[in-house]
C-alpha positions in Angstrom: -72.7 30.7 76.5 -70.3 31.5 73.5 -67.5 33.7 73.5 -69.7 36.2 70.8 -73.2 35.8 72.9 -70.7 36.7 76.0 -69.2 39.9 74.4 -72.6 40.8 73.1 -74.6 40.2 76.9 -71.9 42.4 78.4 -73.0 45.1 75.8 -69.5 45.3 74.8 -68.6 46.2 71.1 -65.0 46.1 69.7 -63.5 49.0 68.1 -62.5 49.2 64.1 -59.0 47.6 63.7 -56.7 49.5 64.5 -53.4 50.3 61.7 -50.4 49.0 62.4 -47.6 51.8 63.3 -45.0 50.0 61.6 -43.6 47.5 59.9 -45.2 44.3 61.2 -48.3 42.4 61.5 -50.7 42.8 63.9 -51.1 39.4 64.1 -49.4 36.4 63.5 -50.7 32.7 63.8 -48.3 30.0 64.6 -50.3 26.8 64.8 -53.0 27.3 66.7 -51.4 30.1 68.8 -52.3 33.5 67.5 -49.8 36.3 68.6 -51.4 39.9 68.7 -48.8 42.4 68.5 -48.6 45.1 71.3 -51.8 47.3 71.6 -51.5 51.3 72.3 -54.9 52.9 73.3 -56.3 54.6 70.4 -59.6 55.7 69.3 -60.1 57.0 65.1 -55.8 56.5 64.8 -54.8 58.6 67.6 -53.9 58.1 71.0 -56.3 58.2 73.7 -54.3 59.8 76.4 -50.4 60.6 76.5 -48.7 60.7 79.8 -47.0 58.4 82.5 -48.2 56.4 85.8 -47.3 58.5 89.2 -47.1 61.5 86.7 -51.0 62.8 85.9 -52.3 59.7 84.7 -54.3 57.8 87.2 -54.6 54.2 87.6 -58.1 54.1 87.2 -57.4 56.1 83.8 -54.7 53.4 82.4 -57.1 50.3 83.5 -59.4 52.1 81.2 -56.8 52.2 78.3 -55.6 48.6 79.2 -59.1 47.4 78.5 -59.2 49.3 75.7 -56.1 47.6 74.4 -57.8 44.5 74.7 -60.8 45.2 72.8 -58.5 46.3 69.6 -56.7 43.1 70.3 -60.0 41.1 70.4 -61.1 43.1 67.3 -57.6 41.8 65.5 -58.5 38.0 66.7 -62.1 38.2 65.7 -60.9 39.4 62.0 -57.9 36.4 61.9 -60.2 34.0 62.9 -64.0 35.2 62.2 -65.3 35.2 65.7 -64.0 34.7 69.0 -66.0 31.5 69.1 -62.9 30.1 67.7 -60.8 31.1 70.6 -60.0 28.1 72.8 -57.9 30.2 76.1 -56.4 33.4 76.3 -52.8 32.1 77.2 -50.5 34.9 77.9 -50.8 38.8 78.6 -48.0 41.2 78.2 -48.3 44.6 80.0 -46.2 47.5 79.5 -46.7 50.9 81.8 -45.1 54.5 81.3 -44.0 55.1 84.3 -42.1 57.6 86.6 -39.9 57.2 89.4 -41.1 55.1 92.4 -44.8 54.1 90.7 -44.8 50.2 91.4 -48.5 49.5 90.8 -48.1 48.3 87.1 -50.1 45.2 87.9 -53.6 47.5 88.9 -52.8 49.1 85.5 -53.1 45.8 83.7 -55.7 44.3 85.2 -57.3 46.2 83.4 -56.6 44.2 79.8 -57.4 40.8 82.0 -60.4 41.3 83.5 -62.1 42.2 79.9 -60.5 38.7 79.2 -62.1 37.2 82.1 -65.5 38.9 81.4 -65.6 37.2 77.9 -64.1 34.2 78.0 -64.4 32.9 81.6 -62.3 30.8 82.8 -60.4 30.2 79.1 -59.8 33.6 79.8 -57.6 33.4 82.7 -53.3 33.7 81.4 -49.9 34.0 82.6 -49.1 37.8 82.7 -46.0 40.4 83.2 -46.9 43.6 83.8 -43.5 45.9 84.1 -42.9 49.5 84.2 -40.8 51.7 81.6 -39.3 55.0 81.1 -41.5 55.5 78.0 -43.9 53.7 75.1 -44.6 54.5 71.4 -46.1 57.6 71.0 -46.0 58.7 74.5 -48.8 56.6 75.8 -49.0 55.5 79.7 -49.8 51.7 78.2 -48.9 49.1 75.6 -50.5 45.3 75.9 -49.3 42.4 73.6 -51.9 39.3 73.9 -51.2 35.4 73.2 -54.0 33.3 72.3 -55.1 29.9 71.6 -57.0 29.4 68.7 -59.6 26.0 68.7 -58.6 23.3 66.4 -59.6 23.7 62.9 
């Protein structure tokens, strides 16, 4: 099954590209890897939720916004390179978490971002990962995730 009849059997549809926040691109493609810049969770240009890990935000909640990190980044891919058909392995995941003193779970929070991977790419969707925990992230979000993929040979 392709990537698109995947994404489309999980009933899964990606949101509108998101804006950048600054001054870079939110993608850049280097060969045939394509590197998506980091993701905050936002839904019509504004954050989703504000707030840190072991501080009102749940890690059920932020594996919700890390998958919905992942869908914007999927949404940026399928724009660079007209469908994620094209995509040939997800290769690395970056995971950031806002997080207060003594929360050590930041790799719950991101599986979040991989198992969407997982769901719609299968086993090209399996990457190295980090998943690390800081005092804060743009905008005062609990999660950031930057994405490194492998786009098929032209």
């Amino acid at each position: 099954m392709s990537h698109e009849a995947r994404l489309k059997a999980l009933g899964i549809e990606l949101p509108s590209l998101p804006a950048a926040a600054g001054l870079y691109a939110p993608c850049v493609r280097s060969g045939n890897q394509l590197f998506v810049s980091g993701q905050v969770p936002v839904r019509d240009g504004a954050p989703i939720r504000k707030g840190k890990l072991g501080q009102g935000v749940t890690i059920d909640e932020a594996a919700g916004l890390a998958r919905q990190c992942a869908l914007q980044a999927l949404a940026i891919v399928r724009a660079e390179l007209g469908s994620l058909d094209k995509v040939a392995k997800v290769i690395r995941v970056g995971g950031f978490v806002a997080s207060a003193d003594g929360f050590t779970d930041h790799p719950k929070v991101i599986n979040g971002a991989s198992q969407v991977l997982l769901d719609v790419f299968g086993e090209a969707g399996r990457h190295a990962r980090i998943a690390v925990g800081l005092a804060e992230l743009p905008f005062g979000v609990p999660v950031e995730v930057e994405f490194l993929f492998e786009a098929a040979p032209s």
